[in-house]
N, C-alpha and C positions, 0 to 999 in steps of 0.2 A: 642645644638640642643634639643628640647621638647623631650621628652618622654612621648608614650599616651596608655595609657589603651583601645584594642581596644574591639567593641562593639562583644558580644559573642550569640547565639542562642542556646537554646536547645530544644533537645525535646525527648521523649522515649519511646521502645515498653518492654513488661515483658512476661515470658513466664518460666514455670516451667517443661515441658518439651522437648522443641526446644532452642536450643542455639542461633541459630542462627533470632530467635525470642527476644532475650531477649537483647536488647543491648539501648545503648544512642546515640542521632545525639548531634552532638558539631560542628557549623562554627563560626569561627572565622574572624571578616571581617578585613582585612588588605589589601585593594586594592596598586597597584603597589607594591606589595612588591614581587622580583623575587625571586624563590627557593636560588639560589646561597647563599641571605641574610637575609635567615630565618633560626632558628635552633627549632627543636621542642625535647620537652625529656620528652616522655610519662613512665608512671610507674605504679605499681597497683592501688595507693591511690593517685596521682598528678599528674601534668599536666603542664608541664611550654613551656613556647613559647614565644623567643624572632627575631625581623625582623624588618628591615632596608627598607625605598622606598626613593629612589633618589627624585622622583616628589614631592613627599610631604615633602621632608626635615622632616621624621620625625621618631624617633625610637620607634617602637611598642614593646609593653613585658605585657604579663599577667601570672598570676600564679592558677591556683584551685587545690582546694583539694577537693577531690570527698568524698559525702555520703556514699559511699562503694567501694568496691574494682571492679577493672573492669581487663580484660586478654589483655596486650599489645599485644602478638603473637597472637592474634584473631581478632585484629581490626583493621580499615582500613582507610587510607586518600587519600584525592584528595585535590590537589590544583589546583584553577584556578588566575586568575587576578586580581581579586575581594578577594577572599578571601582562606580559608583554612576550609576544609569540613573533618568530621571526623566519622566515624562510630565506638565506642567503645563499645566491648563486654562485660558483665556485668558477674561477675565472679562465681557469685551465681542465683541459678534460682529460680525465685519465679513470682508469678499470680502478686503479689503486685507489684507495681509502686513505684519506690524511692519517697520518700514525696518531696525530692528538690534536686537539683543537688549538692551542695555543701556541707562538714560537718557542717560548719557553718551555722547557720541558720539567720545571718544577712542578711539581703537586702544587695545586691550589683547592683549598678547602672549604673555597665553593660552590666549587665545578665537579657537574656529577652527569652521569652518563644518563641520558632520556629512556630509562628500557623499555618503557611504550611504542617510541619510536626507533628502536633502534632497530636493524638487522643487521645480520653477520655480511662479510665480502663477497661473498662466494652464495648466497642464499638470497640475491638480488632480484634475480630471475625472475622468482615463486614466490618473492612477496607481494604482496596488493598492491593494488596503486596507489599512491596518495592523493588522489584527483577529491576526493571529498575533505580531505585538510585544507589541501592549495584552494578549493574554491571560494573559504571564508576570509583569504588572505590579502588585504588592501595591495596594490601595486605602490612603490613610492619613486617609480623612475622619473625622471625632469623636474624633481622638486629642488635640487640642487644647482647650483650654478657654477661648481667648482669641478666639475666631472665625475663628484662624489656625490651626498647629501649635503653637505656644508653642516651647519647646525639646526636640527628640526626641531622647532619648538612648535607639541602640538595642541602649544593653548593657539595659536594661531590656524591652525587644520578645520577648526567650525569642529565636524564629527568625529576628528582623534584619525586614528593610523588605518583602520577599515575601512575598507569600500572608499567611496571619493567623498572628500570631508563636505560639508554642508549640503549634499544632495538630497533629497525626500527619498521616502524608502518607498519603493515603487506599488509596496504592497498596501500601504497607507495610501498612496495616489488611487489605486483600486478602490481600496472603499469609500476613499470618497468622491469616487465617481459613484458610486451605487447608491451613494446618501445623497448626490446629485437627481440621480433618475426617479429616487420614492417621491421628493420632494414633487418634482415634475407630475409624478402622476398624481401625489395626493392632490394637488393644486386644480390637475384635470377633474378630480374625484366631485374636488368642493364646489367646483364650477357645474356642475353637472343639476344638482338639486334647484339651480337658482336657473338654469334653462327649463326644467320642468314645472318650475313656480310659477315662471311666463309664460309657458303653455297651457298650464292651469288658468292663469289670470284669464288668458285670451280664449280659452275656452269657456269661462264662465261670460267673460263680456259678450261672446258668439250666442251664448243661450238668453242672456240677455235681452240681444240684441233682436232674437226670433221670439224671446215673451211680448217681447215691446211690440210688436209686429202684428202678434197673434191679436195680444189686447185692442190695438188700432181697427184692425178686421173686424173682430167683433163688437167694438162700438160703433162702426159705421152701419153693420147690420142690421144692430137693433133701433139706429138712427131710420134705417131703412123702412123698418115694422112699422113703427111709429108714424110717419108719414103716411102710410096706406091705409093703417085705420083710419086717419082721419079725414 
């Protein structure tokens, strides 16, 4: 089975007083390839990533080594279907922009600039925030034991590199709470017909109970009649 180097994007913001400003975007595109059969092993100064896609019959693995050092406990991945999105924290602050993403400074062919995310140095300012990127972006800090990541394999994760792996999606808890409370009421609903059944029954036994009455009265009466004529 091929093995392919797959295509990578980057792009980066710099910030000498915000940390949370100063970091590098890295996606890695490996469509089909599910968490289960992917392993990533993020570090200060490298990056390796290797994944497996049934569809594509094909095994993906890249390696960089970064221009400078970056905080594995500060950075953040999202995987989707497509690919594998990565926000990594730049471990030193400074205004300056890395000159390139890699220590090496050969061309690698394929590694391509993110121009979606990219902005110029000087035009930091007046860009947007990224706060609706960073929000879909899993945390991966303390999953490592070595003061990096170690090796993440996230067939182990339960839900992959997003949000926190095996947790219920809160938004499903919601509904089914609400499929909790119909239940509840229709259950109220059906009980309701069978208290008015009883009421029913017990109103017919009450009229009953006053025919039965009534008939008694008036056979004593004419018991009554009866005696006098004779």
């Amino acid at each position: 089975m091929s093995q392919i180097t797959p295509e990578v994007l980057w792009a980066q913001r710099s910030s000498s007083t915000d940390a949370e400003k100063n970091h590098v975007f890295l996606t890695i595109s490996v469509p089909d390839v599910p968490a289960k059969s992917m392993k990533l092993d993020i570090q200060p100064t490298k990056l390796t990533f290797t994944g497996h896609s049934d569809t594509k019959k094909a095994d993906y693995h890249v390696e960089l080594e970064f221009y400078a050092e970056i905080d594995p406990k500060e950075s953040k991945v999202h995987h989707t279907a497509r690919d594998l999105e990565m926000v990594l924290r730049k471990k030193e602050l400074k205004d300056e922009y890395w000159p390139r993403l890699l220590k090496n400074s050969q061309k690698m062919h394929f590694l391509k600039t993110d121009f979606d995310k990219w902005v110029d140095e000087d035009e930091q300012d007046a860009a947007p925030d990224d706060d609706d990127y960073m929000s879909k972006m899993g945390g991966m800090g303390g999953m490592g034991g070595d003061g990096g990541f170690g090796g993440i394999d996230f067939s182990k994760l339960g839900a992959g590199a997003g949000g926190a792996g095996g947790m219920p999606d809160l938004g499903d808890m919601g509904a089914m709470g609400g499929m909790g409370g119909d239940e509840d009421e229709d259950d109220e609903d059906e009980d309701m017909p069978e208290l008015l059944e009883d009421e029913g029954k017990s109103g017919g036994d009450a009229a009953k109970t006053e025919g039965s009455s009534s008939e008694t009265g008036a056979s004593a009466t004419t018991t009554s009649k009866i005696q006098e004529v004779e």
